[in-house]
PyMOL CGO cylinders between C-alpha atoms (Angstrom):
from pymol import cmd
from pymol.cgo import CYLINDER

trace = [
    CYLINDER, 35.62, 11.39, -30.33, 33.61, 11.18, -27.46, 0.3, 1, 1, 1, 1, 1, 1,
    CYLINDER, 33.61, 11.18, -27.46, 29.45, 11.60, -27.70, 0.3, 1, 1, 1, 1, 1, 1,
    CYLINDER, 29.45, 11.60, -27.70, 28.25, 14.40, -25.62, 0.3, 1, 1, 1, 1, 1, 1,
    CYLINDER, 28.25, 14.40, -25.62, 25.79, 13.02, -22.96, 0.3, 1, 1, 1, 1, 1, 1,
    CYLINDER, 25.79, 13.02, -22.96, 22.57, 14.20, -23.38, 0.3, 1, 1, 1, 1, 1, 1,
    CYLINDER, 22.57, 14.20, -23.38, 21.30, 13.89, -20.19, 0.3, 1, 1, 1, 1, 1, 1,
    CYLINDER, 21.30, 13.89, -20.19, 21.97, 13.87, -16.67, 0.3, 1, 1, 1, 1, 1, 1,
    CYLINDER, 21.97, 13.87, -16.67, 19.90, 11.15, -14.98, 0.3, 1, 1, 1, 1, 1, 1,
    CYLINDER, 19.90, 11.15, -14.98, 20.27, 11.31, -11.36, 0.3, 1, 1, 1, 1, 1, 1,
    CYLINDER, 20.27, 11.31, -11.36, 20.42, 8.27, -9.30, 0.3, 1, 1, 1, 1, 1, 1,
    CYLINDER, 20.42, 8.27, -9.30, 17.49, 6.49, -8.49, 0.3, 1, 1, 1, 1, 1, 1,
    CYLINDER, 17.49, 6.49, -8.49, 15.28, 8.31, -10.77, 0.3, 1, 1, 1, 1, 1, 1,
    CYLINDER, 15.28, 8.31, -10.77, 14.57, 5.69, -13.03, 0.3, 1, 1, 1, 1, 1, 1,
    CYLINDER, 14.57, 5.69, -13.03, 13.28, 3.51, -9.78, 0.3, 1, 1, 1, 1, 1, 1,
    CYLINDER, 13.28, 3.51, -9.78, 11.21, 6.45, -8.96, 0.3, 1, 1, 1, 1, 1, 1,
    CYLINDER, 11.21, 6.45, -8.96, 9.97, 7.03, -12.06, 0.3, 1, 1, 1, 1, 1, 1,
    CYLINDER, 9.97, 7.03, -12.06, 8.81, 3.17, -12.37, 0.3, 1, 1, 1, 1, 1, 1,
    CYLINDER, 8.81, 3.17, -12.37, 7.64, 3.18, -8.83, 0.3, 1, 1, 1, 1, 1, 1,
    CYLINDER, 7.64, 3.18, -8.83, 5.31, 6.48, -9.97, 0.3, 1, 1, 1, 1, 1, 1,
    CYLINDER, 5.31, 6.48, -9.97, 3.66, 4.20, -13.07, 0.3, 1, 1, 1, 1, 1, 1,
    CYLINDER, 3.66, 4.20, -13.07, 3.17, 1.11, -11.00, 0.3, 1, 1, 1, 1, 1, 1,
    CYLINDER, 3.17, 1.11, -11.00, 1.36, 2.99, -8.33, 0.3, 1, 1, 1, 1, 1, 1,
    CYLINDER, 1.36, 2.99, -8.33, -0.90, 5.54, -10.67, 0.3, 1, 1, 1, 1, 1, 1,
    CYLINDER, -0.90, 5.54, -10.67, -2.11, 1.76, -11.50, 0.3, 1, 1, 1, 1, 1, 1,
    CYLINDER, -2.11, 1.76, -11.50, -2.54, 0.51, -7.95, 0.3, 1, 1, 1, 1, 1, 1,
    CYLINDER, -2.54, 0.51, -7.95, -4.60, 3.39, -7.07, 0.3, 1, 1, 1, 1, 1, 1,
    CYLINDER, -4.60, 3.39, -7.07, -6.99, 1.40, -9.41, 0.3, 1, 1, 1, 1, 1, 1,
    CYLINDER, -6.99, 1.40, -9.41, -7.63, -1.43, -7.21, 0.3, 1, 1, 1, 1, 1, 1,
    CYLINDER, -7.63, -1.43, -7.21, -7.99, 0.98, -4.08, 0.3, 1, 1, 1, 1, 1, 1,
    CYLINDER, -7.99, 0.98, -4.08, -11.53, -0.14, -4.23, 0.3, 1, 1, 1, 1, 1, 1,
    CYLINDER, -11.53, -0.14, -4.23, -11.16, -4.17, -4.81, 0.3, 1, 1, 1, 1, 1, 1,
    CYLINDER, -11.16, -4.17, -4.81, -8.54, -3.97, -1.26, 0.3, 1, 1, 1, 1, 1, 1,
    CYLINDER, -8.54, -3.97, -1.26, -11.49, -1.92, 0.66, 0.3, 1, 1, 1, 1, 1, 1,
    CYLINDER, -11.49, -1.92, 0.66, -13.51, -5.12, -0.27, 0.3, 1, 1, 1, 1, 1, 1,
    CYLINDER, -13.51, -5.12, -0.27, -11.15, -7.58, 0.37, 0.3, 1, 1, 1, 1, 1, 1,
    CYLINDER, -11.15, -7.58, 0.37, -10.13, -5.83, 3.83, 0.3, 1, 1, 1, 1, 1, 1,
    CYLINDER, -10.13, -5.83, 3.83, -13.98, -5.78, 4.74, 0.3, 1, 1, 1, 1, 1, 1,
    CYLINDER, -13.98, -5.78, 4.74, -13.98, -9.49, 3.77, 0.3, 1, 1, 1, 1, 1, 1,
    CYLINDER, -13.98, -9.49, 3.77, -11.08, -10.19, 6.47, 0.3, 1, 1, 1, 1, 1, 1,
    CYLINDER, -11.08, -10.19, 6.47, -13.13, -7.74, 8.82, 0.3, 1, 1, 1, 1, 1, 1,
    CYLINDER, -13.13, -7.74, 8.82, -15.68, -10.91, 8.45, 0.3, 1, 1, 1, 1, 1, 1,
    CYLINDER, -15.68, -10.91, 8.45, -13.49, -13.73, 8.65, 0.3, 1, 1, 1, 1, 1, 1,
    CYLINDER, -13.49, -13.73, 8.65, -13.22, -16.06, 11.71, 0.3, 1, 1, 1, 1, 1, 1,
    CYLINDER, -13.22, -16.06, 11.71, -9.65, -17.11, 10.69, 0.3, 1, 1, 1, 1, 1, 1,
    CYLINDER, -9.65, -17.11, 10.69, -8.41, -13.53, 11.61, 0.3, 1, 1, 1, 1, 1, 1,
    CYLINDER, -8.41, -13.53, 11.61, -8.18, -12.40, 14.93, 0.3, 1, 1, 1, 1, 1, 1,
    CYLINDER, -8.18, -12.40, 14.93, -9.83, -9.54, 17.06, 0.3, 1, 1, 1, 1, 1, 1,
    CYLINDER, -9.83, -9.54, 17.06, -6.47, -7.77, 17.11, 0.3, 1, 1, 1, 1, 1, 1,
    CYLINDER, -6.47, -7.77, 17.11, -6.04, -8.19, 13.15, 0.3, 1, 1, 1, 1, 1, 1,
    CYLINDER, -6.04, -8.19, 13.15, -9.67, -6.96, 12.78, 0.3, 1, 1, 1, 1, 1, 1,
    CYLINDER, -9.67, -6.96, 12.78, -9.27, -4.03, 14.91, 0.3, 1, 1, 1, 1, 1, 1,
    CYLINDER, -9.27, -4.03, 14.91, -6.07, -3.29, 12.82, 0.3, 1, 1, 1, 1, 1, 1,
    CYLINDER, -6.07, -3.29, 12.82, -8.41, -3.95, 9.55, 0.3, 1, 1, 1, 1, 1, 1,
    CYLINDER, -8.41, -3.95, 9.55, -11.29, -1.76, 11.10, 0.3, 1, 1, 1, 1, 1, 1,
    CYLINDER, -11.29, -1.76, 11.10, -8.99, 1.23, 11.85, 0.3, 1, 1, 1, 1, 1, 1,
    CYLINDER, -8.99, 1.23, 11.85, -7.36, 1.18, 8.22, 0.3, 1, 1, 1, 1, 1, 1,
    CYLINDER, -7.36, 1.18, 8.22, -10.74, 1.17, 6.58, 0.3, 1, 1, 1, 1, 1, 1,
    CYLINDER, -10.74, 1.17, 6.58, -11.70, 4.51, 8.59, 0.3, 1, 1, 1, 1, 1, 1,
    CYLINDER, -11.70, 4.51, 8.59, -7.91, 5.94, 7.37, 0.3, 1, 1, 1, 1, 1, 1,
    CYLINDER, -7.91, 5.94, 7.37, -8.73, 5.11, 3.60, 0.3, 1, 1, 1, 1, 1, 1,
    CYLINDER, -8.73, 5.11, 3.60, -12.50, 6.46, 3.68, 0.3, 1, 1, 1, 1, 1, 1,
    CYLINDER, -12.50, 6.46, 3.68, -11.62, 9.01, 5.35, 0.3, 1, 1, 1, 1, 1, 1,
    CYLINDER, -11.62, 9.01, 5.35, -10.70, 12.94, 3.77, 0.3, 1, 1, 1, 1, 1, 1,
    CYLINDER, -10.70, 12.94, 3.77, -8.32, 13.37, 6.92, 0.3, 1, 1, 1, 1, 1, 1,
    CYLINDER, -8.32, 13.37, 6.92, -4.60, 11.77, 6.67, 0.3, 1, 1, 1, 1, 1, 1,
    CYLINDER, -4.60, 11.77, 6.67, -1.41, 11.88, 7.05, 0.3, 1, 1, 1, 1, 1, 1,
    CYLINDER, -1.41, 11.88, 7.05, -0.89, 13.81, 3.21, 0.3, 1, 1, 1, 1, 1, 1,
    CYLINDER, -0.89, 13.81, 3.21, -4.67, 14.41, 2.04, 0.3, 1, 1, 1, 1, 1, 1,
    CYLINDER, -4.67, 14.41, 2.04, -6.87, 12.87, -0.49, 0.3, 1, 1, 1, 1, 1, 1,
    CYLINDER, -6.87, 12.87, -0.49, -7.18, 15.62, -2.68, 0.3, 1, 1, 1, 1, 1, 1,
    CYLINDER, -7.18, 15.62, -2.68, -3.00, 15.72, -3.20, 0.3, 1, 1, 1, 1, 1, 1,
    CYLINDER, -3.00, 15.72, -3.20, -2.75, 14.00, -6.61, 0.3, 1, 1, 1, 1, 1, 1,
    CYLINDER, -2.75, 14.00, -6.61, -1.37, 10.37, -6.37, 0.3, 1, 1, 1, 1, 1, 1,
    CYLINDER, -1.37, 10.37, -6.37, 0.75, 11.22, -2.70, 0.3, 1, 1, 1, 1, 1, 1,
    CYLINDER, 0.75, 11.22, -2.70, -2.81, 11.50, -0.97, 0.3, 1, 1, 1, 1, 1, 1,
    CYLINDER, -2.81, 11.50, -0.97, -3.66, 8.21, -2.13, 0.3, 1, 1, 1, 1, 1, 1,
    CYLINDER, -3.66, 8.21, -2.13, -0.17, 6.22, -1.76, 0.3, 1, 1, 1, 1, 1, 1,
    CYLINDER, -0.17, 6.22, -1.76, -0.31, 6.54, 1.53, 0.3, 1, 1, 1, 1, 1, 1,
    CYLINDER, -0.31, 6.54, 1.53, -3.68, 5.16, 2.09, 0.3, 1, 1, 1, 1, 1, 1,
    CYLINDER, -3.68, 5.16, 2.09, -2.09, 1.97, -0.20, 0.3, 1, 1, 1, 1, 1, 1,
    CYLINDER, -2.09, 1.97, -0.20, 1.07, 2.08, 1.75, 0.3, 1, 1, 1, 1, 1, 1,
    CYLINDER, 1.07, 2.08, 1.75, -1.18, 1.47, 4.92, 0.3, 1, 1, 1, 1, 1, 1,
    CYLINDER, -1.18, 1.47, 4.92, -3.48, -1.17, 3.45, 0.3, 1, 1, 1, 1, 1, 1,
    CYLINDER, -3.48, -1.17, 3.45, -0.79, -2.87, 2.29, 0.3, 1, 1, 1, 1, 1, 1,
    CYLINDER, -0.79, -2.87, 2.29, 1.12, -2.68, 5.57, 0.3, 1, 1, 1, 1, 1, 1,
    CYLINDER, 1.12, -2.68, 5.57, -1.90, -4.18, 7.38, 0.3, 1, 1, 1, 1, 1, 1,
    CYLINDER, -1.90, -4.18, 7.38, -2.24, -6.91, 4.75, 0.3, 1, 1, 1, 1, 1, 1,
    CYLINDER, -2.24, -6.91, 4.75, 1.23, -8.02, 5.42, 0.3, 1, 1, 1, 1, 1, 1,
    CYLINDER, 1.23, -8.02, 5.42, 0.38, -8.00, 8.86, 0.3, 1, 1, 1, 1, 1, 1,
    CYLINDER, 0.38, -8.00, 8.86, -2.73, -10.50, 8.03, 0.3, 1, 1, 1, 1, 1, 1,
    CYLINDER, -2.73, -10.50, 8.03, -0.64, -12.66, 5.68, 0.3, 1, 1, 1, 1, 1, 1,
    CYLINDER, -0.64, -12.66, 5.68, 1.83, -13.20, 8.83, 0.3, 1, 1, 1, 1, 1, 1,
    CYLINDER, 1.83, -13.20, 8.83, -0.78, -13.49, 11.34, 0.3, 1, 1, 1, 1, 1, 1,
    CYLINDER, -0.78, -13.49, 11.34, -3.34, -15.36, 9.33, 0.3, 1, 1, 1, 1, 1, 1,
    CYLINDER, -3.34, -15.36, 9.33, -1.76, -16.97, 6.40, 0.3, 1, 1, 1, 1, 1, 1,
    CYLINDER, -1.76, -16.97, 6.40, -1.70, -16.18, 2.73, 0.3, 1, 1, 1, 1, 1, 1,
    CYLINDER, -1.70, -16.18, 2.73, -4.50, -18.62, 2.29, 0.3, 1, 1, 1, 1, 1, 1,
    CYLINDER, -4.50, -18.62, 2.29, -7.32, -16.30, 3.97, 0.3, 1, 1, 1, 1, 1, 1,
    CYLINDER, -7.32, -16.30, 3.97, -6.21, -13.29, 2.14, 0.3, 1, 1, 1, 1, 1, 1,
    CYLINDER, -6.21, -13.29, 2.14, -6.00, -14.85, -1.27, 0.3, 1, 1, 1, 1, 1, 1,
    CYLINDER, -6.00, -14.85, -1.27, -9.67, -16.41, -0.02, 0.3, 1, 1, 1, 1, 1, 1,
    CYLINDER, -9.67, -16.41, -0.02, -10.93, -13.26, -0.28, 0.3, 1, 1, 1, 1, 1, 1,
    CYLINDER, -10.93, -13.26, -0.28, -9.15, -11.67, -3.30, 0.3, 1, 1, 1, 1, 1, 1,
    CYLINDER, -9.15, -11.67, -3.30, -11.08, -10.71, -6.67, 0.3, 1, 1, 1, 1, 1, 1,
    CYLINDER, -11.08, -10.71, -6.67, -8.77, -9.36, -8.76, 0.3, 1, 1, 1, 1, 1, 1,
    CYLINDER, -8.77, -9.36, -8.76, -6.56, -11.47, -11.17, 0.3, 1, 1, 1, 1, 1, 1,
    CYLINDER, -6.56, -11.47, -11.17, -3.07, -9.82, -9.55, 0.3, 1, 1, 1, 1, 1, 1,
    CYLINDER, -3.07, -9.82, -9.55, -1.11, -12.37, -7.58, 0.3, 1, 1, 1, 1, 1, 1,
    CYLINDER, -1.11, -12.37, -7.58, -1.79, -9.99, -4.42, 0.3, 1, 1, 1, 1, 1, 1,
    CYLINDER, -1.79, -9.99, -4.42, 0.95, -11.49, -1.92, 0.3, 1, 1, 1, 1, 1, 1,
    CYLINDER, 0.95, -11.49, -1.92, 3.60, -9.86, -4.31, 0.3, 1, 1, 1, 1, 1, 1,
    CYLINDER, 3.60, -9.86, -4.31, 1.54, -7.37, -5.26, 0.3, 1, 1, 1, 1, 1, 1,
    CYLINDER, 1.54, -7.37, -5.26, 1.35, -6.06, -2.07, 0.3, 1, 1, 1, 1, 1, 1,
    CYLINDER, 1.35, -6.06, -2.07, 5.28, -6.34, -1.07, 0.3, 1, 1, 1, 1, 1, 1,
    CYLINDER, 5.28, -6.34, -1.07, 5.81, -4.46, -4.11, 0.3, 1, 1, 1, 1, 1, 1,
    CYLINDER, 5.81, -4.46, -4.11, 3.21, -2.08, -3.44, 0.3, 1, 1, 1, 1, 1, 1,
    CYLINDER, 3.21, -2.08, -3.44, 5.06, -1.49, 0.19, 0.3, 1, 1, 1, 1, 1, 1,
    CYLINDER, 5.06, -1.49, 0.19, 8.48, -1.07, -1.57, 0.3, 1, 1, 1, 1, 1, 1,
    CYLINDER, 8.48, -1.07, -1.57, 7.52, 1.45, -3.78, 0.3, 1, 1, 1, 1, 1, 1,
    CYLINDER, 7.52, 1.45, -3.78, 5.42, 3.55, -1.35, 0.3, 1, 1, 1, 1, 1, 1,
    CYLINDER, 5.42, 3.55, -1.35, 9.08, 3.96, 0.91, 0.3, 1, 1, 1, 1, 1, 1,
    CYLINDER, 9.08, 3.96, 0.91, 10.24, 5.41, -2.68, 0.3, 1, 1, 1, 1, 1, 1,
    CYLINDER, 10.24, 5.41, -2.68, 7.67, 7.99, -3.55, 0.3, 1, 1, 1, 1, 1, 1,
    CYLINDER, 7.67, 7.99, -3.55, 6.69, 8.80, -0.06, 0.3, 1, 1, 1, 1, 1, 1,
    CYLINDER, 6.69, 8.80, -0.06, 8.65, 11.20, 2.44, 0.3, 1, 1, 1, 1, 1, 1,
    CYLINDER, 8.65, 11.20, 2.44, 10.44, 9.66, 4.92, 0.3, 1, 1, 1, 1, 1, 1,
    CYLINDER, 10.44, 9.66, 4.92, 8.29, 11.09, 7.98, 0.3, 1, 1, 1, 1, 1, 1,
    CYLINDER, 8.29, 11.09, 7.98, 4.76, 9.92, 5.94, 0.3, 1, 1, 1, 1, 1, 1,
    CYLINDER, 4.76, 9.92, 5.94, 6.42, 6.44, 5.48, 0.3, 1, 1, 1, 1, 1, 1,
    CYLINDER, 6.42, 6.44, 5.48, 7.83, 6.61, 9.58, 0.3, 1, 1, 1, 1, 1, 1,
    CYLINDER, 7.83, 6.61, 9.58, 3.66, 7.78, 10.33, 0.3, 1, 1, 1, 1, 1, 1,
    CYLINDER, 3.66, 7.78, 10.33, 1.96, 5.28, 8.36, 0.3, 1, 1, 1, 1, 1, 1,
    CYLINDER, 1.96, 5.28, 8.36, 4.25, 2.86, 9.74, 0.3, 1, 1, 1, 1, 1, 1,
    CYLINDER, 4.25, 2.86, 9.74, 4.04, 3.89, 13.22, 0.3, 1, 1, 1, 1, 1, 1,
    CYLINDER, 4.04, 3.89, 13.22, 0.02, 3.71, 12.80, 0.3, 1, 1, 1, 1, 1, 1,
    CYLINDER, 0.02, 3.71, 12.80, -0.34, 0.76, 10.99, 0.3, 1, 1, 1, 1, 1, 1,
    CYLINDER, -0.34, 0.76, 10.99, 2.77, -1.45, 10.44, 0.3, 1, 1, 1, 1, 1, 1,
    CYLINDER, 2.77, -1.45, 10.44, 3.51, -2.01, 14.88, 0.3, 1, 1, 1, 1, 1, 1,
    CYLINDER, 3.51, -2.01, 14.88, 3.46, -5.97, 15.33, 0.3, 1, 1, 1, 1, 1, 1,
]
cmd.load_cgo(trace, "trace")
C-alpha cells in the first residue's frame, strides 16, 4: 500500500523559501553595509572608480526611487542588497578582502555573507530587476 503524498512541492521552492528567511534577516544589516560602504567611500586603498561605484550605490539605497520600490515589502529592499552586495564584490576584487573586512562591524563573516547574499537575490528577484541592478552596478 502506497502513502498518498500530501503535498506537491514544486521544484526549487524549498531554495526559495530559504533564500526568503535568509534575506528578511539581511535586510537587518541594511544599515551596518551603508556604514561600511561610507567607510570604503573614505578609504585611500580604494580607488576613485570604486568610490564613484560606492557613491552611486549609496544614493540607490537612500533613495525612495528604484528599480522595484522601497515601500514593496522585502522585493523593494533585496534589490537595494543585491546592489550593495554587487558593488562589494566589486571592492573585494579591486581592493582586497582585507579593506572591506577593515571596515566591517558586524560579527557575520561578510565575504560569504555577501556571495550568499548575491545568490539568493538572483532567486527571489525577477530576472529583468536582477539583469538592471546588474547592468547598474555589477559592469567591471
Amino acid at each position: 500500500m502506497t502513502e498518498p503524498t500530501a503535498k506537491i512541492i514544486p521544484i526549487g521552492s524549498k531554495r526559495r523559501g530559504e533564500a526568503c528567511r535568509f534575506l528578511k534577516e539581511a535586510i537587518l544589516l541594511i544599515p551596518r553595509l551603508v556604514l561600511l560602504l561610507y567607510r570604503l567611500l573614505r578609504d585611500a586603498r580604494v580607488s576613485r572608480a570604486d568610490k564613484i561605484l560606492v557613491g552611486a550605490v549609496l544614493v540607490y539605497v537612500a533613495s525612495p526611487i528604484d528599480i522595484i520600490p522601497d515601500f514593496v515589502p522585502l522585493a523593494g529592499q533585496v534589490d537595494d542588497l543585491f546592489a550593495v552586495s554587487l558593488v562589494l564584490m566589486r571592492l573585494i576584487s579591486d581592493s582586497g578582502e582585507s579593506v572591506i573586512r577593515a571596515h566591517w562591524t558586524g560579527s557575520e563573516d561578510l565575504v560569504p555573507w555577501i556571495y550568499k547574499v548575491a545568490g539568493f537575490s538572483k532567486i527571489f528577484l525577477p530576472d529583468r530587476v536582477v539583469r538592471a541592478v546588474s547592468d547598474r552596478f555589477g559592469a567591471h
